[in-house]
C-alpha positions in Angstrom: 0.0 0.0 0.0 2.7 2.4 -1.1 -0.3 4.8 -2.2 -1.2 5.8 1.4 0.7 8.7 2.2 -0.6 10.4 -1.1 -4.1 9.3 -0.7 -4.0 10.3 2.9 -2.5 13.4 2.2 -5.1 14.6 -0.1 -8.0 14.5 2.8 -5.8 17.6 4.3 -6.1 16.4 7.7 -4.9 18.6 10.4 -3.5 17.9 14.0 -6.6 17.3 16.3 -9.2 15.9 13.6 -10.9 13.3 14.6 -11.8 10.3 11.5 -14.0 7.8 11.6 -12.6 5.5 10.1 -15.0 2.4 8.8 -14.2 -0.6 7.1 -17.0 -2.5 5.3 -15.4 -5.7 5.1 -14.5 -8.8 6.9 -11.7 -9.9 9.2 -9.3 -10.9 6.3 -9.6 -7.1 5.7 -8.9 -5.4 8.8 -4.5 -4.9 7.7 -6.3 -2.3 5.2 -8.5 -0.8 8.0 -4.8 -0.5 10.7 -2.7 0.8 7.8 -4.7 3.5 7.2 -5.1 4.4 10.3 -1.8 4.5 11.2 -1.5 6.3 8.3 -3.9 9.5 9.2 -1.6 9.0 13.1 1.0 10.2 11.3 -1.0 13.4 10.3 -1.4 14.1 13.6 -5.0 13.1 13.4 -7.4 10.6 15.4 -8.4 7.7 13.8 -11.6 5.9 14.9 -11.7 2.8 13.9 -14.9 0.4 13.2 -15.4 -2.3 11.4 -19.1 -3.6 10.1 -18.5 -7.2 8.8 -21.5 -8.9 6.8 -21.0 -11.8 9.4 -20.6 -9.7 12.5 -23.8 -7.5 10.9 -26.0 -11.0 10.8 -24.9 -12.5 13.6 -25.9 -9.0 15.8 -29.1 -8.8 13.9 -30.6 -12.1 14.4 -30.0 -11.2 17.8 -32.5 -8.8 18.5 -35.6 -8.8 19.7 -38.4 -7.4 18.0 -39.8 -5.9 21.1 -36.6 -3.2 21.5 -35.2 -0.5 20.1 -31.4 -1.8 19.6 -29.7 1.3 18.9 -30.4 4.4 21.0 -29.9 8.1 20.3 -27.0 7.8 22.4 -24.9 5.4 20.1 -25.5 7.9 17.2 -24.0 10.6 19.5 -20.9 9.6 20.0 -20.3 10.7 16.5 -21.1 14.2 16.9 -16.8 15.0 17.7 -16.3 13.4 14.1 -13.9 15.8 11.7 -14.6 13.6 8.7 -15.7 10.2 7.5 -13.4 7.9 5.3 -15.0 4.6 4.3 -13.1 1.7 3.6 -14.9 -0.9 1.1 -14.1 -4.1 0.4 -17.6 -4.7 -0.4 -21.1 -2.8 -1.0 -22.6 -2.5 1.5 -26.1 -2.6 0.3 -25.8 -6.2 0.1 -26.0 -8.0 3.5 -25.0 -11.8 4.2 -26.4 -14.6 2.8 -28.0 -15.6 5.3 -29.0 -12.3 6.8 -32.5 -13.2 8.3 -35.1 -11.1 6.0 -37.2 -10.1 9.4 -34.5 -8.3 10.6 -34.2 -6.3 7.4 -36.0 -3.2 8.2 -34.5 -3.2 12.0 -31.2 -3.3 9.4 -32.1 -0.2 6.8 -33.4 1.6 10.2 -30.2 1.4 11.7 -28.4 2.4 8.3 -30.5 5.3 7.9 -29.8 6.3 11.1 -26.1 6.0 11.0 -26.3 7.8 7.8 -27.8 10.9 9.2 -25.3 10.9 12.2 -23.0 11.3 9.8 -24.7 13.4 7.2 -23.0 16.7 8.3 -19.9 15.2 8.1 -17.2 15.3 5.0 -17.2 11.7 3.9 -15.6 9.6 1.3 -16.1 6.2 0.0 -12.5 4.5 -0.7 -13.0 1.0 -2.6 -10.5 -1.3 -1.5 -8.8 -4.1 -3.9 -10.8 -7.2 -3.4 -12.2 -9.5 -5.6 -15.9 -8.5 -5.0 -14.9 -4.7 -5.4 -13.2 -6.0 -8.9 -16.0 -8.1 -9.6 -18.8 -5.1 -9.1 -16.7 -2.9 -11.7 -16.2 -6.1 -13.8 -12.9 -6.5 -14.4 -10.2 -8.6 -13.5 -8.7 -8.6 -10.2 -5.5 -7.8 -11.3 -6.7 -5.4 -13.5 -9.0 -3.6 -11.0 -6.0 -3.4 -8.3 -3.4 -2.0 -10.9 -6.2 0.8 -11.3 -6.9 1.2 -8.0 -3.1 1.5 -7.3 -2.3 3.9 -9.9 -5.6 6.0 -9.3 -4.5 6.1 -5.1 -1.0 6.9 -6.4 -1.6 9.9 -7.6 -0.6 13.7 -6.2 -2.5 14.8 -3.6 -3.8 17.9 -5.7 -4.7 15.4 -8.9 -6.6 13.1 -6.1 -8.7 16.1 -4.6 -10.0 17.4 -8.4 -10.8 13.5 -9.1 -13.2 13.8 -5.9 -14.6 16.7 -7.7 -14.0 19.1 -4.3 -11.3 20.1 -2.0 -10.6 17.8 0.7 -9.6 20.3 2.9 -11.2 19.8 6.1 
């Protein structure tokens, strides 16, 4: 991941910014999710970091009881200190497990939408990470798809920030 200091370095982050740093992806993808935040350390920034796993999103689902609300005001609060977003996906995350159990859906999209709104305030940026599935959505090759990604992350600072289409001062 030679690419991170440039990629990182084009989110502008300053000395006491807080991130929230979320990777969509599984276990086999948390070394992307402690590289870049030891990469936005170095800035001088906080990293938080959370991780929402298909698996660990089912398992907590099918969990819950109809009967209570699972996730008060109080969890979407402790985003309020948040400088900026960065999402890390090795997936999208519109799809959920396999095996996701369909009567915890709307308990799911609830919980989403909430999230979302926390967060809406917030700069935020979607990063796709190179995994097969990521490849596979764009429909290319894997090798292919992480050459591009590679080259794309590469990139000045200054080239990455007009790609995004804004500044990403924060």
């Amino acid at each position: 991941m030679d690419y991170l200091p440039n990629l990182i370095a084009a989110f502008g982050l300053k000395p006491g910014d807080v991130i929230l740093l979320q990777l969509w992806g599984e276990n086999k993808h948390l070394p992307f999710l402690d590289a870049f935040a030891a990469e936005i350390t170095k800035t001088g920034a906080q990293p938080i970091k959370q991780q929402f796993s298909r698996v660990y999103l089912k398992d907590q689902f099918e969990k819950l009881s109809h009967t209570n609300k699972p996730f008060p005001d109080s969890y979407f609060r402790q985003f309020s200190g948040v400088t900026a977003v960065i999402n890390l996906m090795a997936y999208n995350l519109i799809t959920t497990h396999p095996d996701f159990p369909p009567d915890k859906l709307n308990i799911y999209k609830d919980f989403m939408g909430r999230l979302m709104s926390a967060l809406e305030d917030k700069p935020a940026y979607a990063l796709r990470l190179p995994t097969e599935e990521m490849a596979a959505e764009e429909g290319m090759e894997y090798a292919a798809f992480v050459r591009r990604l590679t080259k794309t992350y590469s990139a000045e600072p200054e080239k990455l920030q007009l790609m995004w289409g804004k500044q990403a001062k924060l």
